[in-house]
C-alpha positions as CSV (number, residue, x, y, z in Angstrom):
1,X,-4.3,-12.0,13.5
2,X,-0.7,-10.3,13.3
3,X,-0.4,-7.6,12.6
4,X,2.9,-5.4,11.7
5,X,3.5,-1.6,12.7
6,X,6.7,0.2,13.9
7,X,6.6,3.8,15.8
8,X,9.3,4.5,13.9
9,X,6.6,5.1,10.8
10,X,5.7,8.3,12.5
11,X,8.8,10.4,11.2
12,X,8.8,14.2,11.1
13,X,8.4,15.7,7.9
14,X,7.3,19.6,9.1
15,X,3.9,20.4,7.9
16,X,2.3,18.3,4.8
17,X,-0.6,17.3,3.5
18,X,0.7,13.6,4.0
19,X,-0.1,12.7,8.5
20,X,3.1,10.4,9.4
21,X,1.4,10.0,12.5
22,X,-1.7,8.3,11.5
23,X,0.0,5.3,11.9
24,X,0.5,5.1,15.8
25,X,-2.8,7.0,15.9
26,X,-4.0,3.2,14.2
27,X,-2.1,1.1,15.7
28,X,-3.4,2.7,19.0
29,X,-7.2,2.9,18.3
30,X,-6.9,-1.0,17.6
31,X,-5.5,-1.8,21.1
32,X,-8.3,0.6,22.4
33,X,-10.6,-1.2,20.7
34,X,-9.7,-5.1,21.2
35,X,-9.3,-5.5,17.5
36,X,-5.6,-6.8,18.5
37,X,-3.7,-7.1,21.3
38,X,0.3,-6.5,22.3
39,X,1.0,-9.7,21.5
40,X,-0.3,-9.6,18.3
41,X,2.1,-6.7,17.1
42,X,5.1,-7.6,15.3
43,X,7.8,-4.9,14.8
44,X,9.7,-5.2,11.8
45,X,13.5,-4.1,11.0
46,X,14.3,-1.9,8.4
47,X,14.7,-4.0,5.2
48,X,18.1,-4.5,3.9
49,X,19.7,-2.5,1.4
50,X,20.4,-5.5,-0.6
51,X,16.6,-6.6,-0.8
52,X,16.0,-3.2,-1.7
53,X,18.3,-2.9,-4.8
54,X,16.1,-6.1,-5.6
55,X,13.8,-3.3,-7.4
56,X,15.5,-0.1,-6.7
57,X,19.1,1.1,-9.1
58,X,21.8,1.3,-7.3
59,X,22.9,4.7,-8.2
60,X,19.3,5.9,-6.8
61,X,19.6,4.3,-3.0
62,X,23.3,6.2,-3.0
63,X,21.7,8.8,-3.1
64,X,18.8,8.5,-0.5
65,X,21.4,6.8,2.0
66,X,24.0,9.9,1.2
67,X,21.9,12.6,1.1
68,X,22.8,13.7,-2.2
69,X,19.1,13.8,-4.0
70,X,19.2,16.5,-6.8
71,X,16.3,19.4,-5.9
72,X,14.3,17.8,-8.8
73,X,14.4,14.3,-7.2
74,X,13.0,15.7,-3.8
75,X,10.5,17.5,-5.7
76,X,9.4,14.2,-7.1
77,X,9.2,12.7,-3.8
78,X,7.9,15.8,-2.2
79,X,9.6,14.4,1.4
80,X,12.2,16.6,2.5
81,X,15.3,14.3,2.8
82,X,16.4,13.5,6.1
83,X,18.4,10.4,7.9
84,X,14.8,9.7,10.0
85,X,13.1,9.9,6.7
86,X,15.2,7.9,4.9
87,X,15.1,4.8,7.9
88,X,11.5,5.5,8.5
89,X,10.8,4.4,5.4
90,X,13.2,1.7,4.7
91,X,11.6,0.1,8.1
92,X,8.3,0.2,6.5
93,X,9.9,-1.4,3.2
94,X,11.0,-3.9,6.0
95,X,7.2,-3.9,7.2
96,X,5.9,-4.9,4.1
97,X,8.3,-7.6,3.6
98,X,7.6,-9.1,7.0
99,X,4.0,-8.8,6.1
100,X,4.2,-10.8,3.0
101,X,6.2,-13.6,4.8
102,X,4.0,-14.1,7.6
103,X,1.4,-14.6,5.0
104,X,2.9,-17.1,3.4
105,X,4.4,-19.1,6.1
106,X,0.7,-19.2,7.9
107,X,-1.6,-19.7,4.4
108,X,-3.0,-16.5,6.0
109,X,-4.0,-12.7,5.8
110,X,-2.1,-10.3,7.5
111,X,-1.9,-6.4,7.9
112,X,0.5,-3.8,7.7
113,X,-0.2,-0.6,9.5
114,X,2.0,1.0,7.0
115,X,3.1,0.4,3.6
116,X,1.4,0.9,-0.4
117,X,4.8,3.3,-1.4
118,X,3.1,2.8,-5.1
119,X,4.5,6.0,-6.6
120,X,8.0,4.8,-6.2
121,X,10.1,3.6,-9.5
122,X,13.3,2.1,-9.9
123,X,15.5,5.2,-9.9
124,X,13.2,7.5,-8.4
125,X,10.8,7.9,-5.6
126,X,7.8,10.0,-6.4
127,X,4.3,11.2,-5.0
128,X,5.0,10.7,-1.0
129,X,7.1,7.2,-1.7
130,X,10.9,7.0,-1.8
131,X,10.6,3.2,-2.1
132,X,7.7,0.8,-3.9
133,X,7.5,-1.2,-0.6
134,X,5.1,-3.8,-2.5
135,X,7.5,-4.4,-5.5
136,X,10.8,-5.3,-2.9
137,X,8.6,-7.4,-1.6
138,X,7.1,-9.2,-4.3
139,X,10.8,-9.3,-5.4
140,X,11.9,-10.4,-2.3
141,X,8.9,-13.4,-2.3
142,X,10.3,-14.7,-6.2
143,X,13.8,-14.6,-4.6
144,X,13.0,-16.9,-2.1
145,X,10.8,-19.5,-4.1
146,X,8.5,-18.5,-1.5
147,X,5.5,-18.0,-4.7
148,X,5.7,-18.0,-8.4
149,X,2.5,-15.7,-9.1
150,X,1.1,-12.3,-7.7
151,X,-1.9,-9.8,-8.3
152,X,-1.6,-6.6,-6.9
153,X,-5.1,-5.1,-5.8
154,X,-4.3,-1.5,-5.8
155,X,-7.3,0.9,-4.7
156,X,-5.6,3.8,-3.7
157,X,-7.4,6.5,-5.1
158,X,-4.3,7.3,-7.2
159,X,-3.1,5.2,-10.0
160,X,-0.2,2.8,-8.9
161,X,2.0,3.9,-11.5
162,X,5.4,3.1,-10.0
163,X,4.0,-0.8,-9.0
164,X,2.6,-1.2,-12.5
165,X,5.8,0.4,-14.5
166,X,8.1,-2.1,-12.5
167,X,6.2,-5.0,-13.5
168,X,5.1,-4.3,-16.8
169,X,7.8,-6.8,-18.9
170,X,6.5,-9.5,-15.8
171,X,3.8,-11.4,-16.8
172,X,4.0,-13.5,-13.4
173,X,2.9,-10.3,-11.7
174,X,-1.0,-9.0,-12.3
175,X,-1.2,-5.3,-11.3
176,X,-4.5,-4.0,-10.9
177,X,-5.6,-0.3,-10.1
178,X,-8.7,1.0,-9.8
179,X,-8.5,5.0,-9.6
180,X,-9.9,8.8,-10.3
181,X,-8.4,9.1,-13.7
182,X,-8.2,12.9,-13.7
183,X,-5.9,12.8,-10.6
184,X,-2.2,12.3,-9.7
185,X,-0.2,11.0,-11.4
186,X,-0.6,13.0,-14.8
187,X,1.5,9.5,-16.2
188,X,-0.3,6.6,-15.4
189,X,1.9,3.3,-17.4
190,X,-0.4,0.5,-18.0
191,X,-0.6,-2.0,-15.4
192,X,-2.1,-5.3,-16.6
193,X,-5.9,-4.0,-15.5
194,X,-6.8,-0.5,-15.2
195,X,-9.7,1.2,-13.8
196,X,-9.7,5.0,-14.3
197,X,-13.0,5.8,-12.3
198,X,-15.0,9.4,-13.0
199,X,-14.5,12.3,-10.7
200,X,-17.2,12.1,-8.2
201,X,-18.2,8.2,-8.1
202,X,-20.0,6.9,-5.2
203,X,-20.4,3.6,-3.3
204,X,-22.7,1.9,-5.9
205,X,-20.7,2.7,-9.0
206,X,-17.8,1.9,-7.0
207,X,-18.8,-1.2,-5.7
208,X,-20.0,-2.5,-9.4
209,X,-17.0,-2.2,-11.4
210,X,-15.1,-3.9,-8.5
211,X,-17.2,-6.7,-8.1
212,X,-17.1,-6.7,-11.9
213,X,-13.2,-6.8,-12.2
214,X,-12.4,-8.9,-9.4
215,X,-13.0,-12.2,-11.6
216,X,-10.0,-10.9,-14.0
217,X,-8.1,-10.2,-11.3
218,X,-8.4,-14.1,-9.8
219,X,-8.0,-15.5,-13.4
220,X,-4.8,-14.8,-13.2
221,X,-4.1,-17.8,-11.0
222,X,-1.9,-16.0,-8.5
223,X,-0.3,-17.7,-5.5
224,X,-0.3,-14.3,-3.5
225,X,-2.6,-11.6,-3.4
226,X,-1.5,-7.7,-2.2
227,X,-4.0,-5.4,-1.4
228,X,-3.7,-1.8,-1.0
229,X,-6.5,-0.5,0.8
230,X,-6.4,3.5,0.6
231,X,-8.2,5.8,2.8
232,X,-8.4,8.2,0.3
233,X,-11.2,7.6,-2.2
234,X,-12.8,8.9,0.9
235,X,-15.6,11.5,-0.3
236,X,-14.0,14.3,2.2
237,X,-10.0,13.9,1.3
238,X,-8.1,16.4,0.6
239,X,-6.5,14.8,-2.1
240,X,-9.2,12.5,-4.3
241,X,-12.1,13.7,-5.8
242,X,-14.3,10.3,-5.4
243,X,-17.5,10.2,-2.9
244,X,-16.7,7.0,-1.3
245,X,-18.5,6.8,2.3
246,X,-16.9,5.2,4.9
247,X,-19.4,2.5,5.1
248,X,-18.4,2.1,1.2
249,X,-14.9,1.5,1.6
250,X,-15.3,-0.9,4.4
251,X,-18.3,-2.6,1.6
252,X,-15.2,-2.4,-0.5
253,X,-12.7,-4.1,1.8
254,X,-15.2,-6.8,2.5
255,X,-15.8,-7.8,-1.1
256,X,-11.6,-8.0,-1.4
257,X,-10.9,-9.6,1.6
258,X,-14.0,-12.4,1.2
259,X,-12.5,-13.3,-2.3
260,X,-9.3,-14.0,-0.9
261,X,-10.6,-16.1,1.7
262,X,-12.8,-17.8,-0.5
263,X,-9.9,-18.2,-2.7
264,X,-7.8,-19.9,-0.1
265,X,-4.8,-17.5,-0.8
266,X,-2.6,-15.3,1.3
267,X,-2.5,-11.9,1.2
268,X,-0.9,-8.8,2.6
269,X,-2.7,-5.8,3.5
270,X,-1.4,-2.3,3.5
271,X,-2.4,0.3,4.3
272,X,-1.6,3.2,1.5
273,X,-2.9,6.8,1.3
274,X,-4.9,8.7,2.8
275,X,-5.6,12.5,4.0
276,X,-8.9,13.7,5.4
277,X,-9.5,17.0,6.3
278,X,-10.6,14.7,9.6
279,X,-7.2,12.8,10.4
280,X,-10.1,11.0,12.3
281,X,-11.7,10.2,9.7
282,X,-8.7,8.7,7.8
283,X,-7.7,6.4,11.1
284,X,-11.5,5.3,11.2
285,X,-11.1,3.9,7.5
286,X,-7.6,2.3,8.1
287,X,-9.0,0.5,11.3
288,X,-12.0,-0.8,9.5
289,X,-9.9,-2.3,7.0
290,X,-7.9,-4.2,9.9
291,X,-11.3,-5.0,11.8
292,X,-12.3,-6.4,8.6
293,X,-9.1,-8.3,7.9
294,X,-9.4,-9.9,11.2
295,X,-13.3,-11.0,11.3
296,X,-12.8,-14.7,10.6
């Protein structure tokens, strides 16, 4: 299975809640552990600026490229601005992208170490995400007559609110988020399905209302399926309030990554938040969802 990581996702951003370096710590641990090998790695390039402004206002990616963000936008973002920053991330924007390509071209599932920006909107980044990595994609995909329809599997522990604002006039896009509602973001636009799950839920609960909701999700005949796979309903991160096991979320990765082989579909996987007090813990999760991924 391919899989798609860059070391330049590890960027420095002084101390913060949010581990940059998770990434290589991932991509590491699944050379260690034969999940992939060297040849299996595909390193993207930073995504253009043009299939960026596919999503993103113009007037918005001025100002990340110049360096001219207002106090209030880097608040939003809660990054401090910085040329590495900036490219870090537009190389995972590229990541994603290269992701969903592969995908299609193979009729296939492939992961991103990196990616699920789902805070980001149009003329703002927020939450961690200066770009919606998913939505340039998706937009990129449409561009390209590559597919017509997508569904966006979002299980992040926060709501995808960026993802499901950008496609809410977009009825060829289904974006699904299943979240803690009393959590980040305080604004949570409707996406086309929306789970807001009780402070405290563990595996079982979890694990119904997805099995439950993954039917809806499929009836929306998509051509492409994305799947966010956060670390971060995790039952000891710093920044849910879920009880999620790890054996849970990889029960939880299973049931989504089964449907979409069942399904006959390609999908993207990435890799989106998360922040144990453990950054072992968090790598664990992310590498299980990859391990999953390639079983088959």
């Amino acid at each position: 299975m391919n899989v798609v990581y860059s070391p330049r996702y590890r960027i420095d951003i002084g101390r913060h809640v949010f581990p940059t370096r998770k990434y290589e710590l991932v991509h590491a641990r699944l050379l260690q552990d034969g999940v992939i090998t060297a040849s299996d790695v595909i390193e993207p390039p930073p995504a253009p600026w043009d299939d960026i402004a596919l999503v993103h206002t113009r007037e918005y990616l001025t100002k990340l490229r110049d360096g001219t963000l207002s106090d209030e936008d880097i608040a939003q973002i809660e990054l401090p601005w910085s040329r590495e920053m900036v490219e870090g991330f537009r190389t995972m924007v590229g990541g994603t992208i290269e992701t969903a390509r592969r995908a299609v071209a193979d009729q296939a599932l492939v992961a991103h170490v990196g990616g699920g920006l789902h805070h980001a909107f149009a003329n703002h980044g927020e939450g961690f995400c200066p770009f919606n990595d998913v939505a340039v994609a998706i937009r990129v995909l449409q561009r390209d007559c590559r597919v017509e329809r997508v569904a966006v599997i979002d299980l992040d522990v926060h709501h995808g609110n960026g993802t499901a604002f950008i496609f809410e006039s977009d009825p060829r896009v289904f974006t699904f988020s299943m979240h803690q509602q009393h959590n980040y973001p305080m604004w949570k636009p409707r996406g086309s399905l929306d789970i807001g799950l009780a402070d405290g839920t563990d595996d079982a609960e979890y694990l119904r209302l997805l099995e439950n909701a993954v039917p809806s999700v499929m009836a929306s005949a998509p051509d492409f399926l994305f799947y966010l796979a956060g670390a971060d309903p995790y039952e000891d991160d710093q920044l849910g309030g879920l009880r999620l096991t790890r054996d849970g979320l990889r029960a939880r990765d299973r049931l989504v990554i089964e449907q979409a082989r069942q399904s006959g579909l390609p999908m993207a996987v990435v890799l989106a938040g998360g922040y144990a007090r453990s950054i072992d813990d968090t790598v664990a999760i992310h590498v299980a969802t990859i391990e999953e991924a390639a079983t088959g």
